[in-house]
C-alpha positions as CSV (number, residue, x, y, z in Angstrom):
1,X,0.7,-11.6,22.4
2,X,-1.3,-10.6,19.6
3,X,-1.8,-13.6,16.5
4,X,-2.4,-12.9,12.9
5,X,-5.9,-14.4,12.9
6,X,-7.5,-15.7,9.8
7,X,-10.6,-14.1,7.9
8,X,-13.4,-16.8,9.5
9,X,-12.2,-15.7,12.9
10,X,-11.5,-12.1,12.4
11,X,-14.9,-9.4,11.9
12,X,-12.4,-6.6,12.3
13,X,-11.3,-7.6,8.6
14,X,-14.6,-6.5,7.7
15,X,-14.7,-3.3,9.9
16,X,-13.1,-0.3,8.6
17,X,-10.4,0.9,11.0
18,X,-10.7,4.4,13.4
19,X,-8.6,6.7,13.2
20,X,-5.8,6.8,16.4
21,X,-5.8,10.4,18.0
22,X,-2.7,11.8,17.2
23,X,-1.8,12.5,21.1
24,X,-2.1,8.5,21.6
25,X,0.6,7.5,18.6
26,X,3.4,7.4,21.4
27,X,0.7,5.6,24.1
28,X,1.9,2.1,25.5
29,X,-1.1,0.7,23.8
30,X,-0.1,2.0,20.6
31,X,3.1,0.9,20.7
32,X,2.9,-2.5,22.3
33,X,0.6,-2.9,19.2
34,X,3.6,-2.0,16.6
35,X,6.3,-3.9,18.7
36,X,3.6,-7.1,18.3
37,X,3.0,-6.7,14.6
38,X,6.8,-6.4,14.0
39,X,7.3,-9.2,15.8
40,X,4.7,-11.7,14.1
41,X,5.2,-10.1,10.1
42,X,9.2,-10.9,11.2
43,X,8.1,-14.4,11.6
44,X,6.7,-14.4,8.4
45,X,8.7,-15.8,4.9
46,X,6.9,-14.5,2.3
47,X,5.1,-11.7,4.8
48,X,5.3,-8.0,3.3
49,X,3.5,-6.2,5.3
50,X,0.7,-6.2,8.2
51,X,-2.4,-4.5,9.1
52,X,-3.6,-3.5,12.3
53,X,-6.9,-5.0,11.5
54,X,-5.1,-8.4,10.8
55,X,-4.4,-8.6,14.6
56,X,-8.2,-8.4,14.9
57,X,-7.5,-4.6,16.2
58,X,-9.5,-2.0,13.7
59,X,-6.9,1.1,14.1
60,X,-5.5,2.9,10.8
61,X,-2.0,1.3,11.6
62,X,-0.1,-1.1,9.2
63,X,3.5,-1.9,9.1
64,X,5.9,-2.5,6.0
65,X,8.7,-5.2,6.7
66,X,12.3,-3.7,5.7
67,X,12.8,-6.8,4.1
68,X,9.5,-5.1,1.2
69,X,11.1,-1.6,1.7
70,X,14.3,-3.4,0.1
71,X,12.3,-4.6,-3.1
72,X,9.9,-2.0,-2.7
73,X,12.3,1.2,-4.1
74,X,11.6,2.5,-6.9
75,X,14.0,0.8,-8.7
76,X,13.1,-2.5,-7.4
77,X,11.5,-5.5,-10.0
78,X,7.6,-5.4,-9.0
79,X,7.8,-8.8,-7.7
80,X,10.7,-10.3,-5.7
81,X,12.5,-13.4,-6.8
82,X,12.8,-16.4,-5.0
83,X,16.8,-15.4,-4.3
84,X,15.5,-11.8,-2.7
85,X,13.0,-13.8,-0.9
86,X,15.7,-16.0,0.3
87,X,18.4,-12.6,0.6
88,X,16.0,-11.0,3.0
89,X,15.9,-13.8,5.6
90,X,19.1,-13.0,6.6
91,X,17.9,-9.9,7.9
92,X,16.1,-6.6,6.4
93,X,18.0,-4.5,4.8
94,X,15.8,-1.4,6.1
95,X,14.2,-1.0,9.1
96,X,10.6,-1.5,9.5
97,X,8.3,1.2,8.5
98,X,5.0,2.4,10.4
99,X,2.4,3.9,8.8
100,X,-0.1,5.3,11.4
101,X,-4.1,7.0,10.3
102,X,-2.6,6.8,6.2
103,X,-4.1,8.5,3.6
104,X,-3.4,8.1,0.0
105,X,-2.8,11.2,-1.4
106,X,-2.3,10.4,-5.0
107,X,-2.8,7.3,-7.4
108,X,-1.7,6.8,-10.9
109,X,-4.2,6.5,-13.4
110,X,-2.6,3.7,-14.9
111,X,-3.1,0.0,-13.8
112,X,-1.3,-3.1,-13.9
113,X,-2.4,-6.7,-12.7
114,X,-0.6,-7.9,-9.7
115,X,-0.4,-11.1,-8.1
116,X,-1.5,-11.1,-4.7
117,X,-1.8,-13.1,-1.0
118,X,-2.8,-12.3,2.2
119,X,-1.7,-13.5,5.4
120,X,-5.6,-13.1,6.5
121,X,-6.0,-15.7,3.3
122,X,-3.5,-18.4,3.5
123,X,-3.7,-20.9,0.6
124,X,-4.8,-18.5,-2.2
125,X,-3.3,-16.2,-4.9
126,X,-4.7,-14.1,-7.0
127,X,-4.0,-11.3,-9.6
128,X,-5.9,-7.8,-8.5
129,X,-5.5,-4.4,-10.6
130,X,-3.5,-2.2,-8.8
131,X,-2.5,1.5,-9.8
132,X,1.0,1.9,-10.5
133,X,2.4,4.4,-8.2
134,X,0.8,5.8,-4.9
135,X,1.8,8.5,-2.4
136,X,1.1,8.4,0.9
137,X,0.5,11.0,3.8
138,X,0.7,9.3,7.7
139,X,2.0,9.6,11.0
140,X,5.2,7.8,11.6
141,X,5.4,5.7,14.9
142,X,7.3,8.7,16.2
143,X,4.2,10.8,15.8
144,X,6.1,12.9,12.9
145,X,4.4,13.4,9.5
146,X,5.4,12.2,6.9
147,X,4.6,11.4,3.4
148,X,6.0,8.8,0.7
149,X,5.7,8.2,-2.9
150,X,6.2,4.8,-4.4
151,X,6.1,2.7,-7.3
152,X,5.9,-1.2,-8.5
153,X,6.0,-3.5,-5.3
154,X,5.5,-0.9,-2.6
155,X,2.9,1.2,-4.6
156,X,0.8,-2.3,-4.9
157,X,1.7,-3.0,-0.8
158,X,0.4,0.7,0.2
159,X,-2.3,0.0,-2.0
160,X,-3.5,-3.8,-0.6
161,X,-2.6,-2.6,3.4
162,X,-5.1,0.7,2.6
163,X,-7.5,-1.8,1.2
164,X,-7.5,-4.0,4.9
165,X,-8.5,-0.3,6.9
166,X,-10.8,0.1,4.6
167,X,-12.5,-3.6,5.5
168,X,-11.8,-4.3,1.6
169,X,-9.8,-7.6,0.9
170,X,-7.9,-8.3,-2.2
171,X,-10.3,-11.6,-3.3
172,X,-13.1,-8.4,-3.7
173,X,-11.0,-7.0,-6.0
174,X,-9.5,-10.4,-8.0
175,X,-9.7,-10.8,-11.7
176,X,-8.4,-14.3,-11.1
177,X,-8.2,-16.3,-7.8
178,X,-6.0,-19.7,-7.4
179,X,-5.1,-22.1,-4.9
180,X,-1.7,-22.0,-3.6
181,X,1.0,-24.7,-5.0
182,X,0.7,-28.1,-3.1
183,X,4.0,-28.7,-1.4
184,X,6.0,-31.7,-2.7
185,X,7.4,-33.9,0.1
């Protein structure tokens, strides 16, 4: 079983991913890989979304937890409260969506600061310009092609998951980079 690994002990952070040949999307490699990552971002609180390359495996693959999709409409508020944190334990809403060798297709012109995490960068927070809407062109774990537009909170998770396969991280992007809230016991 695959681990989320964190960025000291993971150079495939730093490499940017290859593309999966479209005849092995439906290979027991391939999808022993997604079952993994859906396992370990399900594990997750706060988790929206996983990269391929977090696993330490440098494939164009990330996943988008159902529990994100939920907030991530384009109605949605562009960050989730605490409550629809809390909501989405009790199980996602959506299923879990698979983006395989993505492309962004489209990007707004206009920006917004986001705040940001990483489960690659546990402990930090930072706000990172992000355009406001994105549409993207992939292969679905199925193998079918498909492409999605979004806005707010899923716009800014296309956006930060494109950044890991293309060995970017968010603190190369940060305007502003904090230290995550000391628990009180």
């Amino acid at each position: 079983m695959r681990t989320i690994l964190p960025q000291e002990a993971n150079p495939a952070l730093r490499m940017v991913a290859s593309t999966i040949p479209v005849e092995e999307i439906g290979s027991e490699r391939i999808r022993t890989l997604i079952a993994e990552m859906k396992l370990l971002l399900s594990k997750e609180k706060h988790g929206v979304a996983l990269a391929a390359s977090q696993v330490g495996e440098p494939v164009r693959l990330f996943i988008v937890s159902g529990a994100a999709l939920s907030h991530g409409a384009r109605t949605a508020p562009d960050e989730p409260s605490e409550q629809d944190l809390e909501d989405a334990d009790a199980g996602p809403i959506l299923p879990d969506q698979v983006y395989i060798n993505p492309e962004i297709v489209k990007m707004s012109q206009r920006k917004k600061d986001k705040h940001e995490g990483c489960l690659s960068i546990r402990g930090k927070w930072g706000m990172v310009p992000r355009a406001e809407k994105a549409t993207l062109r992939a292969y679905d774990e199925n193998g079918a092609r498909i492409t999605r537009g979004a806005s707010g909170f899923l716009a800014h998770i296309f956006q930060h998951e494109m950044d890991h396969l293309n060995a970017v991280l968010y603190t190369d992007k940060v305007t502003e980079l904090y230290d995550d809230e000391p628990k009180e016991d």
